[in-house]
N, C-alpha and C positions, 0 to 999 in steps of 0.2 A: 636538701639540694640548695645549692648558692643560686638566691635570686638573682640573675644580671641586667634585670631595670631597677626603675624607680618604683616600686610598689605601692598603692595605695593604701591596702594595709599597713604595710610599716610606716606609711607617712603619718596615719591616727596614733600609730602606738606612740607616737614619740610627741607628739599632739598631747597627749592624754594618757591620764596615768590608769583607765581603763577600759575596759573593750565599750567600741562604740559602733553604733549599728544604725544604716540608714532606714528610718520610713518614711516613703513614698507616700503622699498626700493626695489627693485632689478638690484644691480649694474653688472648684467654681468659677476658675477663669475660663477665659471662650481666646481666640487667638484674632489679629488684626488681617491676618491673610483668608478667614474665615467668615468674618463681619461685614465686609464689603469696604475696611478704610483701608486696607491695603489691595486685598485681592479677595475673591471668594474661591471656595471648593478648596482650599488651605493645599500643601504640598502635595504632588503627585502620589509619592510614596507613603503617605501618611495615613494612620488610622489609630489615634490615642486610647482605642481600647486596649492596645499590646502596650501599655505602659503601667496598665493600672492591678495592683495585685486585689482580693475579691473582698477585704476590708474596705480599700480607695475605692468607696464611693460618695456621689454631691449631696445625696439625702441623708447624710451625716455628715455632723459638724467636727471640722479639723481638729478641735479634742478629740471625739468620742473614733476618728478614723486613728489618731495615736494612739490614745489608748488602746487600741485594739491589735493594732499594732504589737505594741510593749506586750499583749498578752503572748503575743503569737513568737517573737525574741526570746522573752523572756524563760520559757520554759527549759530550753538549753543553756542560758549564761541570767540568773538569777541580780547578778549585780550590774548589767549592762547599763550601758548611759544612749543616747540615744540621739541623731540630728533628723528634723525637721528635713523631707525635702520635695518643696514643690515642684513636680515632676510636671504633671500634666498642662497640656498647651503652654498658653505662654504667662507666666508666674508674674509680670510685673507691666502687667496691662489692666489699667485700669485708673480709678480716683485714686488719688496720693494718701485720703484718709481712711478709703479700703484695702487700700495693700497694707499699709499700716497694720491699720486692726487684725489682718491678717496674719500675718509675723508675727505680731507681740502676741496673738493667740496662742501661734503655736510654742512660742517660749515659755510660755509657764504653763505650759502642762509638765509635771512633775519628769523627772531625767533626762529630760529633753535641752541639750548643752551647747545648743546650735542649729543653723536653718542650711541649708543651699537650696538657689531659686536658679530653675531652668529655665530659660528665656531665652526673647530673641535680641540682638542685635542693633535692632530700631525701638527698640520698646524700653529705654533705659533714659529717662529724663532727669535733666541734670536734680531736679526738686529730689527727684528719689536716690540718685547718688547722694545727694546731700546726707539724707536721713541713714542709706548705707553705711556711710563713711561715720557717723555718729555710731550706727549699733553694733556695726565690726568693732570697734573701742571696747564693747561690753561683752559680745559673743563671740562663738566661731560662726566665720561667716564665709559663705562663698557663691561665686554667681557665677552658673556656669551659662554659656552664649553656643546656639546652635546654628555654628558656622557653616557644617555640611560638605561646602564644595569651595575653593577656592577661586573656584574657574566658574568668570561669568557665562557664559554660554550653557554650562549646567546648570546653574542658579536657574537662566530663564526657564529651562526647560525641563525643570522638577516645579514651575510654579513656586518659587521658595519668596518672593516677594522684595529682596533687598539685594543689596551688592557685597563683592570682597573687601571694597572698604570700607562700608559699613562696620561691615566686623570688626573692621583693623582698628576703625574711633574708638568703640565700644569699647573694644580691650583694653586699648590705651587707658581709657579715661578713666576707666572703674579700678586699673592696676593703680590710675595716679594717686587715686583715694587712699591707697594703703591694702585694698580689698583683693582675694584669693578671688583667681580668673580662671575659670574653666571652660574649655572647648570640646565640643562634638564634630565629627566628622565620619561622613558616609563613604567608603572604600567599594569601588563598584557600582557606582553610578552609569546610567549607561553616556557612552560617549567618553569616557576618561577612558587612557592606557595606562598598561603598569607604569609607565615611565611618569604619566600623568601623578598616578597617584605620590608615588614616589619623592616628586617636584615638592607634594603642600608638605612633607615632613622638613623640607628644608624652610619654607615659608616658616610654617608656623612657630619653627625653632628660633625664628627672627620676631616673633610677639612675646611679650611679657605674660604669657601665660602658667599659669601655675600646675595647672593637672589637663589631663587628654583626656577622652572615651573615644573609643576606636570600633565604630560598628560594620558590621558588612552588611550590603543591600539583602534586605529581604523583601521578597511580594507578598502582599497583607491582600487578603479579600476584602473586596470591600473598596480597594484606590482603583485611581486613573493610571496606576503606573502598572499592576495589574493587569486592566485593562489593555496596553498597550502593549504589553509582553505577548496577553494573546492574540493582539494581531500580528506584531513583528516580535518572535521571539529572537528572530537572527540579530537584532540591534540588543543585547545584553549578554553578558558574561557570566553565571552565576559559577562564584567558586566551589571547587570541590574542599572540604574543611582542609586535607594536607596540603593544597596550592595556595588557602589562605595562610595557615600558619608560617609558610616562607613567603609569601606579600608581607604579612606583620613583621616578621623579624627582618626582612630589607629595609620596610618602614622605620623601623625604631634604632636601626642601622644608622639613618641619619638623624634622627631627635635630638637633638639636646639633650645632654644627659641628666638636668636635672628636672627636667619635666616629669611630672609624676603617672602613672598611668593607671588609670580608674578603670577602665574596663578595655575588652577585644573584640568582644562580641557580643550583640543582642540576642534573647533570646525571646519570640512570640509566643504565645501560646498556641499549641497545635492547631485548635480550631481555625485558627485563623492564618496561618503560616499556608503560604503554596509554595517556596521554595528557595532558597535551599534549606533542604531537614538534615541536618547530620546525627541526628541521634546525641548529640554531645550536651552535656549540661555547660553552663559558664565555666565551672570551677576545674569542668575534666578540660576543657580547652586550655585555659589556662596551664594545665598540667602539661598539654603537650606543647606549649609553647618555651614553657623552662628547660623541656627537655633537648626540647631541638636549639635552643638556644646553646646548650653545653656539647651537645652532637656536633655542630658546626663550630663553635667554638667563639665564639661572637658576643657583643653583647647592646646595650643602649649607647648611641653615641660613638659608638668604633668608628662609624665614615662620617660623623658628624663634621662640619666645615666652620671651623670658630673665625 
């Protein structure tokens, strides 16, 4: 079937002359909305166990979490290459000559051909672009920045700790480096309409950004957002999966066409998911999204506004 976006897949193949496979790390950072220097009780909707697969854990060292990793890849594509990627909290907070050690750790662990560091926004000091902009020269490098909401008035009220243009520095400056820029964004927040949502694909297609993930609001046991669902469930929208996959394809409607697109949906682990469950894995979503794309007849960037 003809992909009609920018695939992330095929952005590796053409990257790399073999299959390359991300593993999720958890190096031991804690988050600034966490600690008390920005905010504490971190994001409303947040609970970083739905990030971590059951290798990613802190009482093993980001070797012995790769390697385990590589075992776990490995067994289906024997020659895989492999990138580092700092998933959990926020990857680039902290001492300049802790992240450091950090990164260069996970680069020589054997087939390991690159890093991406998930982070926030405000946690990107110039000291550490500096060093960026050096290792990108040598690796594949990329930083991806969780922007979430475009719209301050949700910012405040996920507790997310920073602004829209925060983001907007951040991207800027880390693109000025030469450095691959990626963004997250939560679809379904409460208080955004579709039209809301709609609006950040036009935004975002105005950033120098290099790759998207595109997740829908889930309720995690465990948050404040949670919580507030069960008192006012009338203030949230959860979508039904087929009213999502026509959100994403309006979305990507308007994207820049060559934005890449790393993901559509999150998936939590059951135990901890309250809602919405579709039954669907990433990859079967995915499938329905190629289809309905060629159903409708549509593709990435068709109403896109250059």
């Amino acid at each position: 079937m003809q992909i009609r976006y920018s695939d992330y897949a095929h952005y590796l193949a053409e990257l790399f002359p073999f299959k390359v496979q991300k593993i999720s790390i958890n190096a031991g950072f804690t988050c600034p909305n966490r600690d008390g220097s920005i905010g504490v009780g971190g994001c409303t909707y947040c609970n970083n166990q739905t990030f971590n697969p059951e290798y990613c854990k802190t009482d093993r060292s980001i070797t012995q979490q790769l390697e385990e990793g590589k075992l776990f890849f490995s067994r289906k594509y024997p020659q895989m290459k492999y990138l580092a990627y700092f998933q959990a909290y926020t990857n680039s907070y902290g001492r300049l000559d802790e992240l450091i050690k950090k990164y260069e750790e996970a680069l020589a662990v054997e087939d390991v051909v690159g890093i991406v560091i998930g982070t926030r926004p405000d946690c990107m000091p110039k000291e550490l672009l500096d060093y960026l902009e050096g290792l990108n020269k040598r690796t594949f490098l990329c930083v991806e920045y969780g922007v979430e909401s475009i719209y301050e008035d949700t910012l405040v009220r996920i507790n997310r700790g920073h602004s829209y243009p925060t983001s907007i520095r951040a991207i800027q400056q880390t693109a000025e480096r030469g450095i691959d820029v990626g963004a997250h964004l939560i679809l379904g927040l409460p208080g955004e309409s579709k039209e809301m949502m709609l609006h950040e694909a036009d935004e975002l297609s105005k950033l120098p950004i290099k790759t998207l993930k595109l997740h829908q609001l889930q309720l995690i046991r465990g948050t404040r957002m949670a919580h507030e669902y069960e008192q006012h469930p009338e203030n949230f929208h959860l979508f039904s999966a087929d009213e999502y996959v026509e959100l994403i394809i309006d979305f990507i409607e308007r994207l820049r066409p060559d934005i890449i697109l790393d993901r559509f949906v999150s998936q939590s682990p059951k135990s901890l998911l309250i809602a919405p469950d579709w039954g669907l894995k990433n990859f079967e979503f995915t499938e329905k999204i190629k289809r309905r794309l060629v159903e409708r007849d549509t593709w990435q960037g068709k109403c896109y506004n250059f």
